[in-house]
C-alpha beads as a LAMMPS data file, in Angstrom:
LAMMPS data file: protein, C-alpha beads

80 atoms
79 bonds

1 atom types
1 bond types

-500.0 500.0 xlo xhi
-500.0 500.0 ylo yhi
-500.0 500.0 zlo zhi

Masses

1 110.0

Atoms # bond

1 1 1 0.000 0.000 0.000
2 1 1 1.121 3.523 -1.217
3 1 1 1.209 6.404 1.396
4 1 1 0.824 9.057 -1.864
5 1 1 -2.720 10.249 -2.353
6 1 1 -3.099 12.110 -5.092
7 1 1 -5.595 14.803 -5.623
8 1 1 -6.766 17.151 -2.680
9 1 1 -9.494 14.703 -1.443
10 1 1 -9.036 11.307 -0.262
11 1 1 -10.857 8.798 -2.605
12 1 1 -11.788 6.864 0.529
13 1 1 -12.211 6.112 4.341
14 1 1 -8.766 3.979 4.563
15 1 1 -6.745 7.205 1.918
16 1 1 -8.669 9.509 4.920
17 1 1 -7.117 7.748 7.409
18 1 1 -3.835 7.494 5.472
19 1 1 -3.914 11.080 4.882
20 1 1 -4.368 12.063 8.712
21 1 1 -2.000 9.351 10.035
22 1 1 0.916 11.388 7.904
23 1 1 -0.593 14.794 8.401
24 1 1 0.020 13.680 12.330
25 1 1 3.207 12.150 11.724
26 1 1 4.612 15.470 9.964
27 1 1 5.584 13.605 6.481
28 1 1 4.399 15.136 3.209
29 1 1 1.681 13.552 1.410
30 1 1 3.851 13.159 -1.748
31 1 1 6.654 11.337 0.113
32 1 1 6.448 7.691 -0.086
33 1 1 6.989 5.840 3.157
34 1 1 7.291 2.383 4.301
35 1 1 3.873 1.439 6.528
36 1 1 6.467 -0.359 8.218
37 1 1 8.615 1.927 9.139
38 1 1 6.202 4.660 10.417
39 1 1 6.944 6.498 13.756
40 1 1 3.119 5.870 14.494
41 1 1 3.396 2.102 14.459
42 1 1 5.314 0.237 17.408
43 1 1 5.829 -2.852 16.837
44 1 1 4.773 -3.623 13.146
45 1 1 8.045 -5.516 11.565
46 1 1 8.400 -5.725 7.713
47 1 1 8.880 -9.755 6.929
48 1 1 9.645 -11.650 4.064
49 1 1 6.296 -12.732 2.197
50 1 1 4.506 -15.984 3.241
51 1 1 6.769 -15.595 6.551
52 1 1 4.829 -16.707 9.625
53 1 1 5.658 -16.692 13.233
54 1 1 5.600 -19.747 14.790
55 1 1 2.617 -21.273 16.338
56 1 1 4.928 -22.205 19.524
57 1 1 5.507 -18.762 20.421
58 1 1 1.764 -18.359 20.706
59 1 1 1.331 -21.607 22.754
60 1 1 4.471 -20.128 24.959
61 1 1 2.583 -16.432 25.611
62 1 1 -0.127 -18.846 26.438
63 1 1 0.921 -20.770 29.139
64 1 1 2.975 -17.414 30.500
65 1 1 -0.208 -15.214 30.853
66 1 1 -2.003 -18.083 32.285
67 1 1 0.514 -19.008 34.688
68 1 1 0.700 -15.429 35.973
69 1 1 -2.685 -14.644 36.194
70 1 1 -2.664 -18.192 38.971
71 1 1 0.050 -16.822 40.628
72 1 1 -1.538 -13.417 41.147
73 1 1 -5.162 -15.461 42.184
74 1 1 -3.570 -17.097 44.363
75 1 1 -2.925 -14.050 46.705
76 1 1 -6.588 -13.590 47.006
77 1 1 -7.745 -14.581 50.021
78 1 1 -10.916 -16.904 50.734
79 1 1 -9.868 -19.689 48.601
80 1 1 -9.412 -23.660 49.514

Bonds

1 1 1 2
2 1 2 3
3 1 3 4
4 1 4 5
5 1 5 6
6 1 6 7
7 1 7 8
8 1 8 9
9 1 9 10
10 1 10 11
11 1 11 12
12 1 12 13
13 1 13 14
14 1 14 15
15 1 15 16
16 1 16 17
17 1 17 18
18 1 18 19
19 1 19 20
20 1 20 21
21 1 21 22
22 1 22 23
23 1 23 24
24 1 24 25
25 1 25 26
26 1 26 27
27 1 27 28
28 1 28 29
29 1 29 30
30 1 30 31
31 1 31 32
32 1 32 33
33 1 33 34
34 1 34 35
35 1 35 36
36 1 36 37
37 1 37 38
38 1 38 39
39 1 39 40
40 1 40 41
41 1 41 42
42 1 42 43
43 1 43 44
44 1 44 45
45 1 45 46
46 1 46 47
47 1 47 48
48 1 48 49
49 1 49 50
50 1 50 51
51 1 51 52
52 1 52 53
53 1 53 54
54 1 54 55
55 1 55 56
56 1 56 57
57 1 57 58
58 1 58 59
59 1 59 60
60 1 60 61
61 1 61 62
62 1 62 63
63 1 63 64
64 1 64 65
65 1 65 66
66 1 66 67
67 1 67 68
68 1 68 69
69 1 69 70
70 1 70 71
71 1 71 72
72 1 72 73
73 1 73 74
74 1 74 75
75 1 75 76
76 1 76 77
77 1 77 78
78 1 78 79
79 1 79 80
């Protein structure tokens, strides 16, 4: 996806919210920019295409949110 819009008026919603994200952002309409590699965006990575993470690393944040949220339950008073 292109950040240039041409013409004065966005075409549509998503050029709208293209247009505002870069008015925000202080970069020139006409200057093409990586989505990527925006200032706005924190923790969007550019991969290869077809690249996936792996499905362990979901399985691993998983377990570790579960796991804490026991540990912090099991502070709270009134169980058995």
């Amino acid at each position: 996806m292109s950040a240039s819009i041409g013409g004065a008026q966005p075409r549509t919603g998503a050029h709208a919210v293209v247009a505002d994200a870069l008015a925000r952002t202080g970069i020139p309409a006409g200057v093409e920019t990586d989505p990527a590699r925006r200032p706005d965006v924190l923790f969007r990575v550019r991969r290869d295409d077809g690249h996936q993470i792996s499905a362990w690393w979901m399985v691993g944040a998983f377990v570790l949110v579960s796991s804490a949220v026991i540990a912090l339950l099991s502070f709270i008073p009134g169980g058995h």
